[in-house]
DSSP file (Angstrom, degrees, kcal/mol; ACC not computed):
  #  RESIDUE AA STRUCTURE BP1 BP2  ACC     N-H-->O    O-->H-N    N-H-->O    O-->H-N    TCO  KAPPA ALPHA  PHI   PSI    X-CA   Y-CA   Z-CA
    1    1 A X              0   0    0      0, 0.0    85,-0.0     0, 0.0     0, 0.0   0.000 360.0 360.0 360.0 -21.7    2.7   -5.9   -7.8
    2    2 A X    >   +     0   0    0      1,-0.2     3,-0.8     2,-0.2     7,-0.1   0.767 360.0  60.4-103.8 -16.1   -0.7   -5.7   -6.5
    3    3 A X  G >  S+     0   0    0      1,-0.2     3,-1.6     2,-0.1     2,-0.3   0.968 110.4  37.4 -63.3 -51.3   -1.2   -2.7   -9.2
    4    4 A X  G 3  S+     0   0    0      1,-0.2    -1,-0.2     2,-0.1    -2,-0.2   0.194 113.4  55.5 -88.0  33.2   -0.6   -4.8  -12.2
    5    5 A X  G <> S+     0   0    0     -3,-0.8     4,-1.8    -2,-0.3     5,-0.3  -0.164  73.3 111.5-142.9  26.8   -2.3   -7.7  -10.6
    6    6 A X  H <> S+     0   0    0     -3,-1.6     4,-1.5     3,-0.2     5,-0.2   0.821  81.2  45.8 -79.7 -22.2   -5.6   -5.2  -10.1
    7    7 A X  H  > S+     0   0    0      2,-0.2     4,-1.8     3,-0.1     5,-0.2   0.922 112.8  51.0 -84.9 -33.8   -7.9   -7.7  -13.2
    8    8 A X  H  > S+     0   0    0      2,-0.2     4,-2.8     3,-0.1     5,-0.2   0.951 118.9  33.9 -80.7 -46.5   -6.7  -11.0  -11.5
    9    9 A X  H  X S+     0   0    0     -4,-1.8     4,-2.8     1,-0.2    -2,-0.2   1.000 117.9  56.1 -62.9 -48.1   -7.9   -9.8   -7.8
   10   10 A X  H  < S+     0   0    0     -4,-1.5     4,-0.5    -5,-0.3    -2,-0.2   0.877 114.2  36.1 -51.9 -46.1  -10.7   -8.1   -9.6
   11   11 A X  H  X S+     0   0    0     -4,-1.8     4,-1.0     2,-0.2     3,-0.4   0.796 117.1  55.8 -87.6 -29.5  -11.7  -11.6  -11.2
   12   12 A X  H ><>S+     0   0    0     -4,-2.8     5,-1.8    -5,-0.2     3,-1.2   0.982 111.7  50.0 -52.0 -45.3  -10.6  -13.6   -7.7
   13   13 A X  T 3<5S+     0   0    0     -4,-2.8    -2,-0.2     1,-0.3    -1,-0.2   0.466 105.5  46.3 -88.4   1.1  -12.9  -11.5   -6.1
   14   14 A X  T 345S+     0   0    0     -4,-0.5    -1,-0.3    -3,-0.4    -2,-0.2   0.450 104.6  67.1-113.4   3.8  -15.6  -11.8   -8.1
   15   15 A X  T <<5S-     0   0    0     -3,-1.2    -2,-0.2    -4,-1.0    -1,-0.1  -0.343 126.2 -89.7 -68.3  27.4  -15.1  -15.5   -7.9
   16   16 A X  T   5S+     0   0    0      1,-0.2    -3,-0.2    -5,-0.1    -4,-0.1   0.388  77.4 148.0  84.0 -27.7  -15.9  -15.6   -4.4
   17   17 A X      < -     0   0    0     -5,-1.8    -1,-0.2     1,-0.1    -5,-0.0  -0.074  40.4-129.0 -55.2 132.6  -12.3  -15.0   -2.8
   18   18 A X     >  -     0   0    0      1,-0.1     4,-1.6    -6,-0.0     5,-0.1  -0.319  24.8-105.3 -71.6 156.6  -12.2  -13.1    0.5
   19   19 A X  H  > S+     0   0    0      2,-0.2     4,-0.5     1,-0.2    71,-0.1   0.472 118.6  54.7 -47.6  -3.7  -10.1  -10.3    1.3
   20   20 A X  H  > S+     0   0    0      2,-0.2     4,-2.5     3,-0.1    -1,-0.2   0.901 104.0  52.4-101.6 -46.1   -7.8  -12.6    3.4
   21   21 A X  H  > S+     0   0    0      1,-0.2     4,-1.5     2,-0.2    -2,-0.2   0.648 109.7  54.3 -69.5 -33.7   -7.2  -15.0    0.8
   22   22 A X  H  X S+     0   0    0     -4,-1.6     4,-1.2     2,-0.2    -1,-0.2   0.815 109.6  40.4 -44.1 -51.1   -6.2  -12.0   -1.2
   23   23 A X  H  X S+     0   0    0     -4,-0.5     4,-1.1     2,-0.2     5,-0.4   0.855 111.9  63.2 -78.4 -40.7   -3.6  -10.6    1.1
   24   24 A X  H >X S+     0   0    0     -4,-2.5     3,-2.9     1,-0.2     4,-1.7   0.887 103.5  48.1 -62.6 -71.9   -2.5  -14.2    1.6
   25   25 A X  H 3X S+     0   0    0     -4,-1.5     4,-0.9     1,-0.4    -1,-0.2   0.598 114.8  40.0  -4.7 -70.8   -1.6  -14.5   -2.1
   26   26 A X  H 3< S+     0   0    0     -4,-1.2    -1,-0.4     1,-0.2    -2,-0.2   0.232 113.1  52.1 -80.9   8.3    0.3  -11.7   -2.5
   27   27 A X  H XX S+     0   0    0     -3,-2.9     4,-2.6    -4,-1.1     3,-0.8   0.556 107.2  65.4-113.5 -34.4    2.1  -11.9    0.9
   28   28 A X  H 3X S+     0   0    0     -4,-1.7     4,-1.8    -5,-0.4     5,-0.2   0.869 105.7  35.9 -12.0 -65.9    2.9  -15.6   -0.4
   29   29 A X  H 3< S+     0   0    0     -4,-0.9    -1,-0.3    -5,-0.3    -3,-0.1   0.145 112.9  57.0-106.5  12.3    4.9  -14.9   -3.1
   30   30 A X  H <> S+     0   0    0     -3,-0.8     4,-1.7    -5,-0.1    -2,-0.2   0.508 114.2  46.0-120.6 -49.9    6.8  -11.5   -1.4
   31   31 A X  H >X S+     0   0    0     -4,-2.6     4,-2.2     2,-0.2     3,-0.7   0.988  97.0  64.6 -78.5 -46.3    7.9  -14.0    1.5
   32   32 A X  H 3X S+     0   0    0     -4,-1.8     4,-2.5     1,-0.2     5,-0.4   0.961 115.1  44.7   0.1 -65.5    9.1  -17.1   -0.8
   33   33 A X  H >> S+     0   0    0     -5,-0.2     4,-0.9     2,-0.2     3,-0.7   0.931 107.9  46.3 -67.2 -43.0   11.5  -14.1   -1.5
   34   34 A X  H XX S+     0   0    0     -4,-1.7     3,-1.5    -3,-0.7     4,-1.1   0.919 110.3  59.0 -39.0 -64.5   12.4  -12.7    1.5
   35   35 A X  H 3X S+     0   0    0     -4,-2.2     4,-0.8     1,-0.4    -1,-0.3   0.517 113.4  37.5 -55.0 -35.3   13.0  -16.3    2.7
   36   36 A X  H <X S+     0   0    0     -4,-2.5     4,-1.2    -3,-0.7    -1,-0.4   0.556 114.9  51.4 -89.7 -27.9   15.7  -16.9   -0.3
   37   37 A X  H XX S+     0   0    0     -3,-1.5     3,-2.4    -4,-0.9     4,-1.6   0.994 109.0  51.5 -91.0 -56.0   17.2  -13.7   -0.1
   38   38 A X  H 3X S+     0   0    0     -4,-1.1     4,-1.7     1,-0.3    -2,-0.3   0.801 114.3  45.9 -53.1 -49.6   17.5  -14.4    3.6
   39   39 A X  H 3< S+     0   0    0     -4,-0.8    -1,-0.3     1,-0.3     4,-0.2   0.510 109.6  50.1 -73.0  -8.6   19.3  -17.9    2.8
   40   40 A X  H <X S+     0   0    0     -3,-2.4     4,-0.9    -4,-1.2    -1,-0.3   0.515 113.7  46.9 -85.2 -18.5   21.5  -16.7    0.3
   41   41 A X  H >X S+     0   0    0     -4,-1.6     3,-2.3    -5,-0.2     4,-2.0   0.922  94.6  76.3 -79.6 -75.0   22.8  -13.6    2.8
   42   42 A X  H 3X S+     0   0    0     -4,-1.7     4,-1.0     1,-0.3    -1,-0.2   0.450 102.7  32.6 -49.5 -31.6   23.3  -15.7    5.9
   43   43 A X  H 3> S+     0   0    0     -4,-0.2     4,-1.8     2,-0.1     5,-0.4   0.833 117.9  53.2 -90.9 -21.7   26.7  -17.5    4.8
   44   44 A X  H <X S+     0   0    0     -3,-2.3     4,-1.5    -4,-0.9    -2,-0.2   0.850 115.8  44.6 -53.3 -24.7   28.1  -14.5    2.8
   45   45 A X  H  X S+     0   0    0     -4,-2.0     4,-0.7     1,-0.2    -2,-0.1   0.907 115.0  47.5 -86.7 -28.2   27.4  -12.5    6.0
   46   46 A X  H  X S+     0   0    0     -4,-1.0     4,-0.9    -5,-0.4     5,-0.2   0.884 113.8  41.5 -92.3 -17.1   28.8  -15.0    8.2
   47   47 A X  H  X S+     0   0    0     -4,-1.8     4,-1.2     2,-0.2    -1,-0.2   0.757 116.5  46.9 -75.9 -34.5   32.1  -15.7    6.4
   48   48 A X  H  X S+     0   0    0     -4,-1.5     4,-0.6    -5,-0.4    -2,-0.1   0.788 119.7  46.8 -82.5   2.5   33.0  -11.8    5.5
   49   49 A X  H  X S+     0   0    0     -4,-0.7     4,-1.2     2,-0.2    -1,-0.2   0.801 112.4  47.1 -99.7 -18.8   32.0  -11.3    9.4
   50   50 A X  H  X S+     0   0    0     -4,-0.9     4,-1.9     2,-0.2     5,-0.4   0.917 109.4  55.3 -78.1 -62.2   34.2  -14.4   10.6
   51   51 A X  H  < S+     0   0    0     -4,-1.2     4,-0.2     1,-0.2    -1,-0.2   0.787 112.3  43.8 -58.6 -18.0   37.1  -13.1    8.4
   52   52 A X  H  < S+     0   0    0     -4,-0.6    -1,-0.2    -5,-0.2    -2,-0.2   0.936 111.3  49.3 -17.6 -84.8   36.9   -9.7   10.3
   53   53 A X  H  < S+     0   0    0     -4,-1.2     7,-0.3     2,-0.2    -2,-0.2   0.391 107.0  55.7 -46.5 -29.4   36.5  -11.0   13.7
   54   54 A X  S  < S+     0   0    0     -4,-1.9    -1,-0.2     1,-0.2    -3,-0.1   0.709  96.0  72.2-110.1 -13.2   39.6  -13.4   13.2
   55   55 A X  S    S+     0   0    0     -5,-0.4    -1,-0.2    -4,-0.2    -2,-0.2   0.893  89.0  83.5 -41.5 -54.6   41.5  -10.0   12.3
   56   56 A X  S    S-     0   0    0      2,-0.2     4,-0.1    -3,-0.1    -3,-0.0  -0.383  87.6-116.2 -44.1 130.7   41.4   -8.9   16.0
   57   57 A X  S    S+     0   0    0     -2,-0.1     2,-0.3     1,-0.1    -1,-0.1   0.868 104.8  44.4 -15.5 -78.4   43.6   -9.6   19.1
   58   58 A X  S    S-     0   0    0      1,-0.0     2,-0.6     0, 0.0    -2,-0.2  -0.645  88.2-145.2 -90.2 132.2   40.6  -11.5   21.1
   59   59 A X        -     0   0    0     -2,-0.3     2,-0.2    -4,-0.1    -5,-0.1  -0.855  19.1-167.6-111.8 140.8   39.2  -13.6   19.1
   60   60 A X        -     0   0    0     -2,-0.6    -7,-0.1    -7,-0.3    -4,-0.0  -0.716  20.9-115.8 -99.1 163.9   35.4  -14.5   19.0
   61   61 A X        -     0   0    0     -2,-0.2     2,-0.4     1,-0.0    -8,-0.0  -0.320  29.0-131.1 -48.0 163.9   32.4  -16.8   17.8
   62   62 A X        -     0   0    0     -2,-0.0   -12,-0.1     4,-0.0   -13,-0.0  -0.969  22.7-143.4-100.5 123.2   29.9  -15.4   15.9
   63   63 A X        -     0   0    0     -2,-0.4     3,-0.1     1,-0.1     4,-0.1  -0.232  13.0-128.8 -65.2 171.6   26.6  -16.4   17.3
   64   64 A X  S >  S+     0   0    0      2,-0.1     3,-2.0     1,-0.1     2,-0.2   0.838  94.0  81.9 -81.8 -62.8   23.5  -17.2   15.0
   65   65 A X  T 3> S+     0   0    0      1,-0.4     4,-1.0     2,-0.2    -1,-0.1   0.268  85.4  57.0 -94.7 -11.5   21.0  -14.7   16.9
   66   66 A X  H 3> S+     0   0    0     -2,-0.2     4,-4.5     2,-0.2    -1,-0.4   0.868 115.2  45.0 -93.1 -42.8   22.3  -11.5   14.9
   67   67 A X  H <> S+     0   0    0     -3,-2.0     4,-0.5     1,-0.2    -2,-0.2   0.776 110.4  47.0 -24.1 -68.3   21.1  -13.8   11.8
   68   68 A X  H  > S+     0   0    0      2,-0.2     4,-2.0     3,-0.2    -1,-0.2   0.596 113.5  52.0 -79.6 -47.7   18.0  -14.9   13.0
   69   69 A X  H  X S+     0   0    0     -4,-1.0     4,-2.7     2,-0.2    -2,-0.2   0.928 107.3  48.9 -39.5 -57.2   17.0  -11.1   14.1
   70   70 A X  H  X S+     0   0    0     -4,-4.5     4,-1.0     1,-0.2    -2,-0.2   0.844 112.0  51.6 -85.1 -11.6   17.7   -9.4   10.8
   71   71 A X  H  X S+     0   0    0     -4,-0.5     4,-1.9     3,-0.2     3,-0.3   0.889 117.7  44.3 -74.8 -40.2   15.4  -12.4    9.0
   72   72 A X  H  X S+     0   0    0     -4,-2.0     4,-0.7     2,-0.2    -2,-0.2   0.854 107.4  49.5  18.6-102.0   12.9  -11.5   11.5
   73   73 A X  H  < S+     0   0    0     -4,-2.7     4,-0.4     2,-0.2    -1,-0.2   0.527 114.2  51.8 -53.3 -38.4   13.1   -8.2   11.3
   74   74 A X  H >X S+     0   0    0     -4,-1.0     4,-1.7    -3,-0.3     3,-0.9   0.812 104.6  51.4 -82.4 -35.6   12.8   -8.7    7.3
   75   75 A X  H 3X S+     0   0    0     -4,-1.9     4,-1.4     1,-0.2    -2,-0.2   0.773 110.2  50.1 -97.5 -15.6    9.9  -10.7    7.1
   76   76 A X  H 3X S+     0   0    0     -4,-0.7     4,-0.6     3,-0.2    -1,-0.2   0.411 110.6  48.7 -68.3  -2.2    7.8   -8.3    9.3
   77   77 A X  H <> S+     0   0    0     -3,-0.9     4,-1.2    -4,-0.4    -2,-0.2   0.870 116.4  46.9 -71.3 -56.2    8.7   -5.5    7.5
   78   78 A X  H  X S+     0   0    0     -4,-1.7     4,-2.9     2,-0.2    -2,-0.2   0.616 109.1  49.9   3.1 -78.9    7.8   -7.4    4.7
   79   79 A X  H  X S+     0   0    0     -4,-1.4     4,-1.1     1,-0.2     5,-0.2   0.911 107.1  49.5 -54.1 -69.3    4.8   -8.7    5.8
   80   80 A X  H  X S+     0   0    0     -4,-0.6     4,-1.1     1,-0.2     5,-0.2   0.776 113.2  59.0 -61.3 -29.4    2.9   -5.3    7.1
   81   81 A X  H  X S+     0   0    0     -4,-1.2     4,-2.3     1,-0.2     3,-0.2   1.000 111.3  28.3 -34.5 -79.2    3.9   -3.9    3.8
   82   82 A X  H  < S+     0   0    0     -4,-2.9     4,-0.3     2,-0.2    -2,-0.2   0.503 114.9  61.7 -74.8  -0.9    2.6   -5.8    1.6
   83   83 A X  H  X S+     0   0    0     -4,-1.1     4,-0.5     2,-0.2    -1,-0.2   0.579 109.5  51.8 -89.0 -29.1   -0.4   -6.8    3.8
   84   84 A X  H >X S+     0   0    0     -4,-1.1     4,-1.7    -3,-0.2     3,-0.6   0.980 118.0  32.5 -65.5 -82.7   -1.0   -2.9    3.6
   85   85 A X  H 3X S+     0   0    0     -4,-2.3     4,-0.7     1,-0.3    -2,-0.2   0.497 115.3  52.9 -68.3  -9.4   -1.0   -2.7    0.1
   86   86 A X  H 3> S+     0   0    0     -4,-0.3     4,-2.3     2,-0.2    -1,-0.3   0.711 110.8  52.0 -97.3 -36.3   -2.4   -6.1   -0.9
   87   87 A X  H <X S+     0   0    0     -3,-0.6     4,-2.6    -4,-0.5    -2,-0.2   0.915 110.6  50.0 -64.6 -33.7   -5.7   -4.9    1.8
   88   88 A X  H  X S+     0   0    0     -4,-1.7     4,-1.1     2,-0.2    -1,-0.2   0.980 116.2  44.6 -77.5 -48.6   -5.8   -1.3   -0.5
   89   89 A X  H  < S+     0   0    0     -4,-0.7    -2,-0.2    -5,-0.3    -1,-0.2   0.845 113.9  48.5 -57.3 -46.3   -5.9   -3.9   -3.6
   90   90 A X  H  < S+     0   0    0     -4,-2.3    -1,-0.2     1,-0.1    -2,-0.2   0.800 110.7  44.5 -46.8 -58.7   -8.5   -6.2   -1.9
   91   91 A X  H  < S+     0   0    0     -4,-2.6    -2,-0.2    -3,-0.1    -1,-0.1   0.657  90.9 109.6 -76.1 -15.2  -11.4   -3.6   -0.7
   92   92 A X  S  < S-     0   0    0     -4,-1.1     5,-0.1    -5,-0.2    -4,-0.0  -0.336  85.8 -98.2 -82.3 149.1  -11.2   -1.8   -4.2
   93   93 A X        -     0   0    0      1,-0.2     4,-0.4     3,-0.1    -1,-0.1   0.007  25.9-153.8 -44.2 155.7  -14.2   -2.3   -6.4
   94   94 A X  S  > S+     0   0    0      2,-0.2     4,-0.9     3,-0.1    -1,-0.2   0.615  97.5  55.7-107.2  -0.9  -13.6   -5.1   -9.1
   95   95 A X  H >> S+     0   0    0      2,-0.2     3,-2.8     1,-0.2     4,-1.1   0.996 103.8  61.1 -65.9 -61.0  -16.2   -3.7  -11.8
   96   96 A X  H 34 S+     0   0    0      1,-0.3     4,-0.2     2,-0.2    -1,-0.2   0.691 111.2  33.9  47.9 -76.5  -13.9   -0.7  -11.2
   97   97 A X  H 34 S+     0   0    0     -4,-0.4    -1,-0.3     1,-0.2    -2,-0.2   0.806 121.2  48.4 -76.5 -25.4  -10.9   -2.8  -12.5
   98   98 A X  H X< S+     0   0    0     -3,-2.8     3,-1.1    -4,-0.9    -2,-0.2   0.788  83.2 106.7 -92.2 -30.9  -13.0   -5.0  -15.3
   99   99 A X  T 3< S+     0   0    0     -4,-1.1     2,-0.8     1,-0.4    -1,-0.2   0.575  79.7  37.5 -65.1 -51.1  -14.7   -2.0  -16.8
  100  100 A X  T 3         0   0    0     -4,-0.2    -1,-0.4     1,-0.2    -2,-0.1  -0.130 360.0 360.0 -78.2  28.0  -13.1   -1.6  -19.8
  101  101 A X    <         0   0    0     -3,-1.1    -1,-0.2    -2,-0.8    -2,-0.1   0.274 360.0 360.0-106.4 360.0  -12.7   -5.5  -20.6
């Protein structure tokens, strides 16, 4: 994303926007998703994992905290990705990207 989005940071940045405000953009609009993805999994996961669990002798709850981990877990993967690749996007010249315009 942050390749086909090299002429609009190229023109942010030559409007004055910092590198931070850069990464924040594109890290914006990558967690928005995560977050949804995250809220559409968490009752598919917990009803085909209840109807498991209620297969077995001893039966258990299913706690929240396995939930709450793997969204976590997703949105810091997430995060240091695209904070990586949106920073490569950031430092690169923006004549660089405009030249041909």
């Amino acid at each position: 994303m942050a390749k086909r989005r090299t002429k609009e940071i190229a023109i942010r940045k030559i409007l004055g926007a910092s590198d931070l405000q850069i990464v924040n953009m594109l890290n914006r609009s990558f967690l928005i998703l995560v977050l949804a993805a995250n809220l559409v999994s968490w009752p598919i996961g917990y009803i085909f994992t209840n109807n498991w669990l209620s297969g077995f002798a001893y039966r258990i709850d299913m706690p929240i905290w396995p939930f709450v981990i793997a969204t976590l877990s997703s949105v810091i993967i997430a995060v240091l990705t695209i904070s990586i690749q949106a920073r490569k996007a950031a430092v690169n010249n923006p004549v660089d990207a405009l030249k041909y315009e």
